[in-house]
N, C-alpha and C positions, 0 to 999 in steps of 0.2 A: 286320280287326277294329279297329284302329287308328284306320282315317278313319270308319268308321260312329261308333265311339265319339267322337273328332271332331266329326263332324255331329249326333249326339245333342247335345252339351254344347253347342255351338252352338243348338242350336232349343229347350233349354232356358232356357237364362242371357240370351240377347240379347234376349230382349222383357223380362226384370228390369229393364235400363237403360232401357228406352223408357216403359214406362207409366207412370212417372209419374218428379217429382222425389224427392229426399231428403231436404229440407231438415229432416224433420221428428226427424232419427234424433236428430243431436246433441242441442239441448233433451231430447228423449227421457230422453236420458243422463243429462244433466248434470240431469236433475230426480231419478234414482235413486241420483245416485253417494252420497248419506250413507245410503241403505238400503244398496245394496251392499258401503259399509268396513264399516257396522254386521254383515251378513252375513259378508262373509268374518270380522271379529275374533271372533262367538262360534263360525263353523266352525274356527277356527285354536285358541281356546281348550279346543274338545273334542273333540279327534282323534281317531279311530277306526283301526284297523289294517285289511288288507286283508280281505275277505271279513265287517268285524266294525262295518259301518257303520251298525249299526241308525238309532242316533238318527240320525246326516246323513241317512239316508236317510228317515226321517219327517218333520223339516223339511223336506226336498227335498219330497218328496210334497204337505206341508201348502202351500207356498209356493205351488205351481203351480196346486194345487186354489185358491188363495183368488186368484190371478189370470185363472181362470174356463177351465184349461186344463187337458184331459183326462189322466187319469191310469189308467199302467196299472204294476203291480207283480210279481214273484213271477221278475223274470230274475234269473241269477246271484246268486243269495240275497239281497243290498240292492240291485241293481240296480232305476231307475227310470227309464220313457220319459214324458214330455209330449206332447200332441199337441194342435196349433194349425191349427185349417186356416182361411184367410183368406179375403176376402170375394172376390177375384178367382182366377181360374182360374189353375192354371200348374204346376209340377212339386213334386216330393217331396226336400224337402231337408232334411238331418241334421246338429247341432250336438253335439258330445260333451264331456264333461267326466270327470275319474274324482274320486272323492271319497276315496280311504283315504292315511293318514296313513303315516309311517316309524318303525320300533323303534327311536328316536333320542331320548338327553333334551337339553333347549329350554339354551340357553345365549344366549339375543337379549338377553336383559333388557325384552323388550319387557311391557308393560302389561297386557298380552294375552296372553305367554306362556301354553303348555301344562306344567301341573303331574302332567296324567294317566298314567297306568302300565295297562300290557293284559297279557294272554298273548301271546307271541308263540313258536310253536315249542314251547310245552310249557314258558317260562320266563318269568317276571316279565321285563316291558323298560317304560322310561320310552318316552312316545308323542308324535311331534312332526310338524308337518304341514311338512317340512323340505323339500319339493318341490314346494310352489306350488299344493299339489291343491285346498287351503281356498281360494284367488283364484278357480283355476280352477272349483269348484260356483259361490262366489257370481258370476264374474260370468255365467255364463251363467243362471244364475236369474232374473237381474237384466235380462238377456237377452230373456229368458223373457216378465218381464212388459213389456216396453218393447212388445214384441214382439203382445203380446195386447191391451195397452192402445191399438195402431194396426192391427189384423186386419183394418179395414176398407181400409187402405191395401197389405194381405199380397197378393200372386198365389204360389199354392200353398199347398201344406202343410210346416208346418215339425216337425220332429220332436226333439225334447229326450231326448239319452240323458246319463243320469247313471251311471258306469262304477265299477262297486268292484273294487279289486285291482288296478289295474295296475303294483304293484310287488310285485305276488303274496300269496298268502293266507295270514292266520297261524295257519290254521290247518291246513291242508293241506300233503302234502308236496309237494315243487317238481316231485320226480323219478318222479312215483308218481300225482299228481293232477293236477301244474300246468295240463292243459284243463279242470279244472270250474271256473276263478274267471276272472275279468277280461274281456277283451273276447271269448277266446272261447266264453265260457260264456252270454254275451250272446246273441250271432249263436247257439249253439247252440238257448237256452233262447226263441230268437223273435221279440228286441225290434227287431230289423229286417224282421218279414214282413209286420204289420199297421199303417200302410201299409208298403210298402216304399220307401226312399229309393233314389233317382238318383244324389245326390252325397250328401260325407258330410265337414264340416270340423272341423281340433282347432287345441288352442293349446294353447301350454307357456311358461308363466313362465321368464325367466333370468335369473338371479342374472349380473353384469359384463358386462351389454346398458341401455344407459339406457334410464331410465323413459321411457313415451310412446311408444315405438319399437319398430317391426314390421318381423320379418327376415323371406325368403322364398329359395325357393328350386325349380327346378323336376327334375324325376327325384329322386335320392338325397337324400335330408334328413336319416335318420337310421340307425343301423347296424341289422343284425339281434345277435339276443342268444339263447345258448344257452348251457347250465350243464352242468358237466361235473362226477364223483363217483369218484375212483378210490381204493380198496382195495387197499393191497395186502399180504400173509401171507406171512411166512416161519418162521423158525422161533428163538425167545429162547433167549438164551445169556450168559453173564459176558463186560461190559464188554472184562474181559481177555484173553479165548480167543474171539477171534470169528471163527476158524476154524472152531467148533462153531455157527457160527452159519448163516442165512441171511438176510439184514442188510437188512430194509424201508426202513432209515434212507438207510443211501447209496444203494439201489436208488430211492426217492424222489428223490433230489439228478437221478440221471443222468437219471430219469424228463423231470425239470423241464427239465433243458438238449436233453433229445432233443427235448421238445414246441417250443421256439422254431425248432425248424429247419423245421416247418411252415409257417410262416409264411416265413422265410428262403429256403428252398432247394426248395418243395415246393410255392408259391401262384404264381400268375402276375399280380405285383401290375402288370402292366402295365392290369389291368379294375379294380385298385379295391386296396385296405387290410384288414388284417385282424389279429387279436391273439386270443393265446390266455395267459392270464395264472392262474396258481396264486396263490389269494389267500388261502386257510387250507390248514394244514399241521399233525397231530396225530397224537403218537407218543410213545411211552414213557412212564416214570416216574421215571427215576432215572438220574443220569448214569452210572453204573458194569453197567446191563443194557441190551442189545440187545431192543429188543420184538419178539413175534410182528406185531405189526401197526400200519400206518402208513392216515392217511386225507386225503385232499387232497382239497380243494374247487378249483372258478376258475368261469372265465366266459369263452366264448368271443364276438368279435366281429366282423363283417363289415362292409364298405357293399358288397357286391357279392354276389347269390347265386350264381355259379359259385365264390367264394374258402370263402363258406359251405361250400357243399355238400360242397367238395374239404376241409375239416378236418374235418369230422364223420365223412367217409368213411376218414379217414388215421389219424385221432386213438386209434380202441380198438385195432387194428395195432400201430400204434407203442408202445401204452403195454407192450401184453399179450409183445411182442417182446422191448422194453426189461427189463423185469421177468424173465421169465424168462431174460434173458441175467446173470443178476443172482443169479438159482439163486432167486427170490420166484414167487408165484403176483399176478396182476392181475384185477379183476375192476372194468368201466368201466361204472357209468352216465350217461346223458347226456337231460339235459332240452331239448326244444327252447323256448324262448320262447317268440320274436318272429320274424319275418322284416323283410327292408329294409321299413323305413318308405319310401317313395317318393311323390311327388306329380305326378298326373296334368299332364299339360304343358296341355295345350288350356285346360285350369278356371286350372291357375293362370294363365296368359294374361288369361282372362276375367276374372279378380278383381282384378288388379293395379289397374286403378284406384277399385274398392274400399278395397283397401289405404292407396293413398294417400290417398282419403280420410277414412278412418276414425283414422290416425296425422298425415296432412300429407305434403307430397311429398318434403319434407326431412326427415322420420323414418322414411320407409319404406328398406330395406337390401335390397338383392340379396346374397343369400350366396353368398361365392366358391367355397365348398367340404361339403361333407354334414358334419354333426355327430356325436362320437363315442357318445353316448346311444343307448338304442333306447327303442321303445315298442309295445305291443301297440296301439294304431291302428291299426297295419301289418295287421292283417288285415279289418279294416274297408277299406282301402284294395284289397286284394285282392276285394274283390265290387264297387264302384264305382267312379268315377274322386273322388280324394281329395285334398285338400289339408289342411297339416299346417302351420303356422308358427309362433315366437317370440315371444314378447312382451316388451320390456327390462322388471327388474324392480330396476334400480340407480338411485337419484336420481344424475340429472346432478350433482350438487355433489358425487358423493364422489367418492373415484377408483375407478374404474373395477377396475383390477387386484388390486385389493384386496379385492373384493368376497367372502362366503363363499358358495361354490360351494352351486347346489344340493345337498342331501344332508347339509350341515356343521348342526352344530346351532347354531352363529351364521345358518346363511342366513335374509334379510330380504327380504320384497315391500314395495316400497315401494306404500303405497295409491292414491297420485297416478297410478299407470299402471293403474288398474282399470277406467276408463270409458274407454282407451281399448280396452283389452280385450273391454267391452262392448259 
């Protein structure tokens, strides 16, 4: 399966390089890049939550319609595909972007700043586009028309998926819905059948990666991501006499140190890394009473699906074991995500001098190791051969280690790395 898929990406991509030159991409760019800052600061200044992207997603829709490229609507509730098919013959290839924002409020002081507030989870939360997402729509829009405005220099078809939710939906539950929203509600809902694509490329903005500069990497790029939900009952009693009790609190504590030996004593990190991490923790009321009931949230993560598969499979055992050794009852759910984000070897081979030319030879990075993040692309990559890479989103002048991390509500794109993106 391996060398066929091989020899496909091969009789796809190697007549890309021969039929003509490039020369025409750059100018391209560099004539959209004040539409594109323009673009990304009013998508940054009116962020949308997951699954709640109406307007970006009318924008998105109107942008593509007025650069004379087919529009189809109606996947994953604001989900939007483009379709370009170019004056020369040649294969079916896939550009993705996701568009929704984070329940995060804006602390950049940028000019631009997000002021806006959403539901999120059934609760007012300030909205910020804290992950690069608002880069990520404009420059592929930006993309988009460079792209239509030279169709006549296109071999193949090129397809525009614009992705809502990939950091899940606010309005759905994680543990109960998480397949109706994001990329798999995408593939569910179609927007890969009509045409269908061959290959299928993303990018992710990063905050203490310089600007201009494009990291890669081939297998493992990014973790898989699972969420885990444990409950656990016993029975309330006076602070005092918690003999009379059956004690959720410390039955929690042992929970927490039993789940690290997973990883520890029970993964064979000889094929890869993995973490299981307790990140919310709620219980009681009052320091002097013992509650009936305790709730712990985390997040499970892998870069290896055999370390995956072996903690998902250990994880409700051990809680439901623990707990009742504990004299509590346990009750575990667990949402699955994402799987290893991973990138076909042969494509990314084939792109690499893309790569360089699109950043320069001295901006482009080979990554020595997978990255701890995950992404729902990972299943987009599961039907095709895919590639997934970085974009620096830190001006060289600052320093680097300082930078606020994706997610922070200081993090900053700098604009100057957008057309290389594009």
């Amino acid at each position: 399966m391996k060398m066929k898929q091989s020899i496909l990406l091969l009789s796809l991509l190697i007549p890309l390089s021969a039929w003509a030159n490039i020369d025409w991409v750059k100018p391209s760019v560099l004539g959209v890049e004040k539409k594109t800052i323009a673009l990304r600061q009013h998508i940054h200044q009116n962020p949308e939550l997951g699954n709640m992207e109406f307007k970006t997603s009318k924008l998105v829709e109107k942008e593509l319609r007025s650069y004379g490229i087919d529009v189809k609507t109606g996947f994953a509730k604001t989900g939007v595909v483009g379709i370009l098919k170019g004056a020369k013959p040649g294969p079916v290839m896939a550009l993705r972007a996701d568009m929704d924002a984070l329940p995060v409020e804006e602390k950049t002081g940028l000019s631009f700043a997000s002021k806006a507030k959403a539901t999120y989870q059934g609760e007012t939360s300030s909205v910020m586009h804290a992950c690069g997402h608002d880069t990520h729509t404009a420059m592929l829009l930006a993309a988009a028309k460079v792209l239509a405005d030279n169709k006549d220099k296109i071999a193949g078809t090129v397809v525009f998926l614009f992705q809502p939710a990939e950091e899940g939906a606010a309005d759905l539950d994680i543990f109960t819905q998480g397949h109706l929203a994001g990329a798999r509600k995408m593939i569910s809902d179609g927007a890969l059948s009509q045409p269908k694509p061959e290959v299928i490329f993303g990018m992710h903005a990063a905050a203490g990666l310089p600007s201009g500069h494009l990291y890669y990497k081939t297998g493992t790029v990014l973790n898989s991501a699972d969420f885990v939900k444990i409950n656990l009952k016993g029975v309330q009693a006076h602070g005092a006499m918690p003999w009379l009790a059956k004690d959720p609190i410390v039955a929690s504590a042992q929970v927490i140190n039993q789940l690290q030996t997973i990883i520890s004593r029970q993964s064979d990190l000889s094929k890869g890394s993995g973490v299981v991490t307790i990140a919310s923790i709620q219980g009681g009321s009052a320091g002097n009473i013992i509650p009936e009931e305790v709730e712990m949230k985390g997040t499970i993560r892998a870069n290896h699906e055999d370390i995956r598969q072996n903690i998902l499979k250990i994880l409700p055992d051990m809680v439901k074991n623990t707990a009742a050794a504990n004299g509590v009852e346990a009750k575990v759910d667990i949402s699955t995500y994402a799987p290893v984000t991973s990138n076909d070897a042969t494509l990314t081979q084939l792109m690499q001098p893309t790569l360089a030319s699109a950043a320069g030879s001295d901006q482009l990075h080979l990554l020595a190791e997978s990255l701890s993040p995950s992404e729902d692309f990972a299943f987009y990559g599961e039907l095709m051969p895919s590639l997934y890479i970085f974009l620096g989103a830190t001006p060289v002048t600052d320093d680097l280690s300082k930078a606020a991390a994706n997610h922070s509500p200081y993090f900053i794109v700098d604009d100057a790395t957008l057309k290389t993106g594009v």
